[in-house]
N, C-alpha and C positions, 0 to 999 in steps of 0.2 A: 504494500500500500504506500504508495507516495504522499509527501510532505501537503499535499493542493488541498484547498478550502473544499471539501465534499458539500455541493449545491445540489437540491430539489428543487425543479421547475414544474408549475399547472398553472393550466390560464391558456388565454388564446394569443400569447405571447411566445409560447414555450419556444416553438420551433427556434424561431428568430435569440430567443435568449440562449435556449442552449446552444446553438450554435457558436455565439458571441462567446460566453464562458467555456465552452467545451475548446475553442483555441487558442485560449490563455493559459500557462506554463501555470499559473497560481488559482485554478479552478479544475474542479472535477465532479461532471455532473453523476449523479446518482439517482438511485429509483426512478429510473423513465419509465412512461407507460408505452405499453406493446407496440402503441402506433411511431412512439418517435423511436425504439428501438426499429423499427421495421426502417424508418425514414434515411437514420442516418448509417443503417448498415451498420449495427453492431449492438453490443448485450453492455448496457451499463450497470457497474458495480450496485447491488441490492443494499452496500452499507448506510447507516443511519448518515442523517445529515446533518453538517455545522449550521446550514441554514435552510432558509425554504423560502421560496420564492412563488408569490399565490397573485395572479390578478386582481384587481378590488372589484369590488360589486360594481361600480360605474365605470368600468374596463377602462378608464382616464391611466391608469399606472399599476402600479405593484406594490405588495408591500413585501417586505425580507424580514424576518424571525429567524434569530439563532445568534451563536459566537462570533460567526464571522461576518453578521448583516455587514458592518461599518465596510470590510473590504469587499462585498459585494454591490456595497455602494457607490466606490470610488469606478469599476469597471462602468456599471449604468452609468453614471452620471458624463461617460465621456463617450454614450452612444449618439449623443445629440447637444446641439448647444442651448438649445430647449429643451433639456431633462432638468428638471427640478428634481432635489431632494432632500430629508429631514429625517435625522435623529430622532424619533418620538420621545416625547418628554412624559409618557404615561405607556411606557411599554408592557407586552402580555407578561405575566408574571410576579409583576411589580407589587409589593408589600405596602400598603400605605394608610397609616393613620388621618380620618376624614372627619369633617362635621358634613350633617345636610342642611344642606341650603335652602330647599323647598321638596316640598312633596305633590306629586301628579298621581294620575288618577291607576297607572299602573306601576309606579314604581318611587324614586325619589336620585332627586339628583346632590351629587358630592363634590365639593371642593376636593381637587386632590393637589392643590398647587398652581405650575401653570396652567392644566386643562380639569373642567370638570368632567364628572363621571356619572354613568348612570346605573343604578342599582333597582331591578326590577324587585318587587316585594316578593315572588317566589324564591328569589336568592339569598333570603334572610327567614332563620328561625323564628325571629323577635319581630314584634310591633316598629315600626320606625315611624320617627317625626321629626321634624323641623326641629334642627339643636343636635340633636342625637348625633353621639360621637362613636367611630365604629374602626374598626379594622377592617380593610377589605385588603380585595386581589384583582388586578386589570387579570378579565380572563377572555376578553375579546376589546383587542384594540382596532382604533378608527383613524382613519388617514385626517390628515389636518385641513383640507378643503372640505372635507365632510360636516355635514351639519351633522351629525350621528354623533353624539358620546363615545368614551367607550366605557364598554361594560362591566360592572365589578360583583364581586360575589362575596358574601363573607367568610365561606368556608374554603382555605386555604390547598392547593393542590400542587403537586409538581406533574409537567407532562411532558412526556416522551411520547414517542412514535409507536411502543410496544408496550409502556406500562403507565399508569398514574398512580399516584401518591394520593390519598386523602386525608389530610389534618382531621379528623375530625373525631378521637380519642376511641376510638371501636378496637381499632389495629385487626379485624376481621377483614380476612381476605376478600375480593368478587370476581364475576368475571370467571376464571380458571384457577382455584383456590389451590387446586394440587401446584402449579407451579411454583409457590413457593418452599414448597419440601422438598422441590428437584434439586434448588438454588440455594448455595452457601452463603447467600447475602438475606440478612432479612430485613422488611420495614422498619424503621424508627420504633420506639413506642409511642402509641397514640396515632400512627398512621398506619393504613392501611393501602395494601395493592388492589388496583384493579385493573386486570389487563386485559389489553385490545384482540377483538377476532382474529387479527392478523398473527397473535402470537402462538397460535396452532401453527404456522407455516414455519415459522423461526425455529431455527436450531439451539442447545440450549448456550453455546457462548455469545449468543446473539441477545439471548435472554435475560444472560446474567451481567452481561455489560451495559443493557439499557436496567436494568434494576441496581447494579453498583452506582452508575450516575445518578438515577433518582434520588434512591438514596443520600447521595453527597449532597444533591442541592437540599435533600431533604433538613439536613442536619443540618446545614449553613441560615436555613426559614426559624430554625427552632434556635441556634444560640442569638439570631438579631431577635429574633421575638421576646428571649429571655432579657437580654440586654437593654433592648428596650426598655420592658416592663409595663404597665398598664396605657391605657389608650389615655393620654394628657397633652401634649404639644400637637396643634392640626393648623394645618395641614405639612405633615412629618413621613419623611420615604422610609418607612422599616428595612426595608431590602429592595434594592432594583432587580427588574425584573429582565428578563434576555432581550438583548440589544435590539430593536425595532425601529427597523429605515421604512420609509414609503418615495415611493420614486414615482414622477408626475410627467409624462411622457407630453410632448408639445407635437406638432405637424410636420415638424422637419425630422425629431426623433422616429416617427412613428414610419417614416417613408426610409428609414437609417436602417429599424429594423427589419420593414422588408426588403433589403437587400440581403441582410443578413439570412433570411430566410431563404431569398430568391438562391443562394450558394445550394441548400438544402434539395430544394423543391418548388415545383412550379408555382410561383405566385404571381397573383395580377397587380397590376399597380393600384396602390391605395390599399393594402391588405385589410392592415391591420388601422388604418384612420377607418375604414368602412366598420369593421367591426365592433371598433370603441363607441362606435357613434348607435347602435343598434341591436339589440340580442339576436333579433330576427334575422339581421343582415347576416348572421354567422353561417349558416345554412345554405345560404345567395351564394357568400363568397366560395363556400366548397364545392357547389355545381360547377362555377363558372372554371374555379380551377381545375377542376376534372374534364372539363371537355374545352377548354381554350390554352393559349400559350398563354405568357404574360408580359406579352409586349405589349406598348402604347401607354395611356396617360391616364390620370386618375380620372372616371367615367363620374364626375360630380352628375351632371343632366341625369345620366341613371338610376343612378342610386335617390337623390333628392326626390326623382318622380315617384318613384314604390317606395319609399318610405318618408320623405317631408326631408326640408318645409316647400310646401308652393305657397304661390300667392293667397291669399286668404286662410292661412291658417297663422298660428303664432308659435311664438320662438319665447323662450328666456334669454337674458345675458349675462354672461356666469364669467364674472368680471374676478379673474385668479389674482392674486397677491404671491409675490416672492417668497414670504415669508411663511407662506402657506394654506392660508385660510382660501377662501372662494367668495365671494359676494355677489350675492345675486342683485342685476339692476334693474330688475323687475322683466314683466313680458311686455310684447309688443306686437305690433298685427304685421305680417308679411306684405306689404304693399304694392310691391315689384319685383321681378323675380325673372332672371339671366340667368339661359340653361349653360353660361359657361363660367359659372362657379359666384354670381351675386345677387344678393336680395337686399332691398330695401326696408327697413322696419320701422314703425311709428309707434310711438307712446304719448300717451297724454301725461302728464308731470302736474303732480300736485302739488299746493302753491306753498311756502314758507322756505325759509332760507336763499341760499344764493347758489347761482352756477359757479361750479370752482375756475377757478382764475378770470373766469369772465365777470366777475363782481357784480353781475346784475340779476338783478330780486326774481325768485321763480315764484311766478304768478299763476293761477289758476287760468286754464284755459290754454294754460302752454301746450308745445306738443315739441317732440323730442322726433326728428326725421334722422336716420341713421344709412349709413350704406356699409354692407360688408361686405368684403369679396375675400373668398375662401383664398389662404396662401397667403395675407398680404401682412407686411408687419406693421400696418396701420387704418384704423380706420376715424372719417369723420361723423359728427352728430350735429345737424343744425338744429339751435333754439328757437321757434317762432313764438310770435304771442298770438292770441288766438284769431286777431285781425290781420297776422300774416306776415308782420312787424320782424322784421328777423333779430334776433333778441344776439346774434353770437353764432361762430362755429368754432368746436373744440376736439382737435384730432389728436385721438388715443395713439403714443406709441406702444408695441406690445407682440407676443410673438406671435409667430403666424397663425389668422384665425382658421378657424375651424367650425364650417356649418353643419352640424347636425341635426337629424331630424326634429330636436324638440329647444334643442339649446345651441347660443355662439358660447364657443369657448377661446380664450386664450391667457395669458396669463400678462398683466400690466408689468413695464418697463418704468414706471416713475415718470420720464418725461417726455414730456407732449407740447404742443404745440397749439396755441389761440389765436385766431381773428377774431377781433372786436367787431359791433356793429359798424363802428367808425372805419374800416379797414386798415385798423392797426394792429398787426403781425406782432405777439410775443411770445416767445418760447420759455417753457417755466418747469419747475422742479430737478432741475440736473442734480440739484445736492440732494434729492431724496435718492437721486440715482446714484452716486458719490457715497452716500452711506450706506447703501442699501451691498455694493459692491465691496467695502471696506467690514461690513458685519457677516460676508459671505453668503449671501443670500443669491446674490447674481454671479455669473462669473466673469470675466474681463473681458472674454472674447465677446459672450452676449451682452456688454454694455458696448462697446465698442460698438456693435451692428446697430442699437437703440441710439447712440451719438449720431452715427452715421443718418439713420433713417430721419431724422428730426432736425439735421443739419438740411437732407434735401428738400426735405416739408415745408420747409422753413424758408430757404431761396426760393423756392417756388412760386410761394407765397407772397412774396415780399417784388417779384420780376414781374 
């Protein structure tokens, strides 16, 4: 067995990522399923993994769980210069003394620090309220553009791929109770094994090496818990929990990887942007690659018609931040619509406050006219008033958009570019870009391209 980070890949990434990692001197992919075994012509090692590598629910990226997420980060992140990515700062595993905050109708939510948490009332023995101070465990973490929590449990667990650990003072075995009389390792006290279906197929050094690990982490939960001591200082990390990166894949990423894929196997152009954008699309794209090459260009007119947006329907605008988060700016109605990759969107703007940089007052009756064209690293947004008054235009720099069928996405650069109603030309926020670059949030090469694109914007504008 060699020195290399052993990675699991699933998701409709795999192809294209194991690929990427599989010819890296410091990766070696593990547990593939029959199909990408069948793909790339060959039988990869069944050993447990340092990490895992899962698509997210909104197929936007990936998240990485395990010892080596950090350096299977550094690889993503230099598949595109629009790969975003983050350290999660409430990782799965994670030990963390909380108060609640508030209580909802199925569950309650927890300060855990920088992100709150949500704790569904089946995951707790006890009554909870508002005050209530608790020890929990991230046992389902959430990517940082997600509006989703992530999830905490109060019953404390280690997990592996073959066996879990439960805290929860029984020390009764489930699951396959004999395997633990096979095995010279036993649970903690006060925890107990429960092992996974899969560990019928497993041999027993396989067995006893993922229950020696549990084990260990098991004992490392139990002296910070001791050390600790009772639930008092909140919000307090008991024990971090396995390193968890989410990686946020952009338009130019997404066409990176299918090249990488294209090395593989037949792909058409646009694979994997078709796929992010649509579950159903999934399905589309595997006929078309089963019975076409994949030459030519991304079929935006196709895909848009069978599954949106046309004209007359609506769109969100899923306005990404660097830093992670996503902010939606609200929906709009489809107004125009160019079958070679732009649509026009309108929004009516509710009245208080002010347009940013444009200093003037949003009035009731406004309407927000937008043009986006898929691919472009900018788009504008003219302000009218409702007599038609042009209030301002304010062009977003940002990475390449992305229209899918229910939302635009891309992720904001900081600085952008304004025409006044008066037609004077000012360009604004470089020092949000300047710090944003110096806190690592962007990287040099993509601010350089955001410099670039706003500098042209900007002549343009001004000639």
């Amino acid at each position: 067995m060699s020195d290399a980070a052993r990675v699991k890949v699933r998701g409709i990434y795999t192809t294209a990522l194991t690929r990427a990692l599989a010819t890296a001197d410091d990766f070696e992919v593990v547990q593939a399923s029959p199909a990408i075994d069948d793909r790339f012509d060959r039988e990869f090692d069944p050993e447990p993994a340092d990490a895992t590598v899962r698509t997210t629910d909104d197929r936007q990226g990936v998240g990485i769980v395990g010892p080596e997420a950090p350096a299977v980060r550094e690889r993503l992140a230099a598949v595109g210069r629009d790969t975003f990515t983050w350290l999660d700062d409430a990782p799965r595993g994670a030990v963390v003394d909380a108060t609640v905050t508030e209580t909802r109708g199925s569950g309650a939510i927890l300060d855990l620090g920088e992100r709150s948490g949500f704790l569904p009332f089946s995951n707790s023995d006890e009554h909870v309220s508002e005050g209530d101070t608790l020890r929990v465990q991230v046992t389902e973490a959430r990517p940082p553009w997600d509006d989703g929590r992530p999830v905490v449990d109060t019953t404390v667990r280690v997990q592996r791929p073959l066996v879990t650990l439960v805290r929860d003072g029984t020390g009764r075995p489930s699951g396959q109770p004999e395997l633990v009389e096979l095995l010279p390792t036993e649970p903690p006290e006060g925890w107990r094994a429960k092992w996974a279906r899969v560990a019928d197929d497993a041999g027993l050094d396989a067995l006893g090496d993922a229950l020696d690990a549990a084990v260990e982490r098991a004992k490392t939960i139990d002296t910070a818990i001791q050390e600790t001591g009772a639930v008092e200082e909140t919000p307090h990390t008991v024990l971090d929990g396995q390193p968890t990166v989410w990686a946020w894949f952009g338009r130019e990423s997404r066409f990176e990887l299918d090249e990488h894929r294209r090395e593989v196997t037949e792909t058409m152009a646009g694979h994997h942007r078709i796929k992010a954008g649509d579950e159903r699309a999934s399905a589309a794209v595997d006929f078309v690659e089963a019975v076409c090459d994949g030459d030519g260009e991304f079929p935006f007119e196709a895909v848009s018609r069978q599954f949106g947006p046309t004209r007359g329907g609506t769109v969100a605008i899923d306005h990404g931040k660097p830093a992670g988060h996503c902010i939606r700016l609200g929906r709009g109605e489809v107004v125009e619509y160019d079958p070679e990759g732009t649509i026009r969107v309108e929004r009516e703007m509710s009245p208080g406050g002010t347009y940013d940089a444009l200093g003037v007052d949003r009035q009731a009756g406004d309407v927000a006219r937008t043009k986006f064209t898929e691919g472009k690293w900018w788009y504008p947004t003219v302000y009218e008033g409702p007599d038609g008054e042009k209030r301002g235009t304010y062009i977003n720099v940002c990475t390449p958009v992305e229209i899918f069928p229910t939302s635009v996405r891309y992720v904001d650069l900081h600085v952008d570019v304004v025409k006044h109603a008066d037609g004077t030309v000012e360009r604004v926020d470089d020092d949000e870009l300047d710090a944003a670059v110096e806190a690592g949030d962007i990287p040099q090469a993509l601010a350089e391209k955001a410099r670039g694109v706003a500098s042209a914007i900007e002549n343009a504008l001004r000639s």
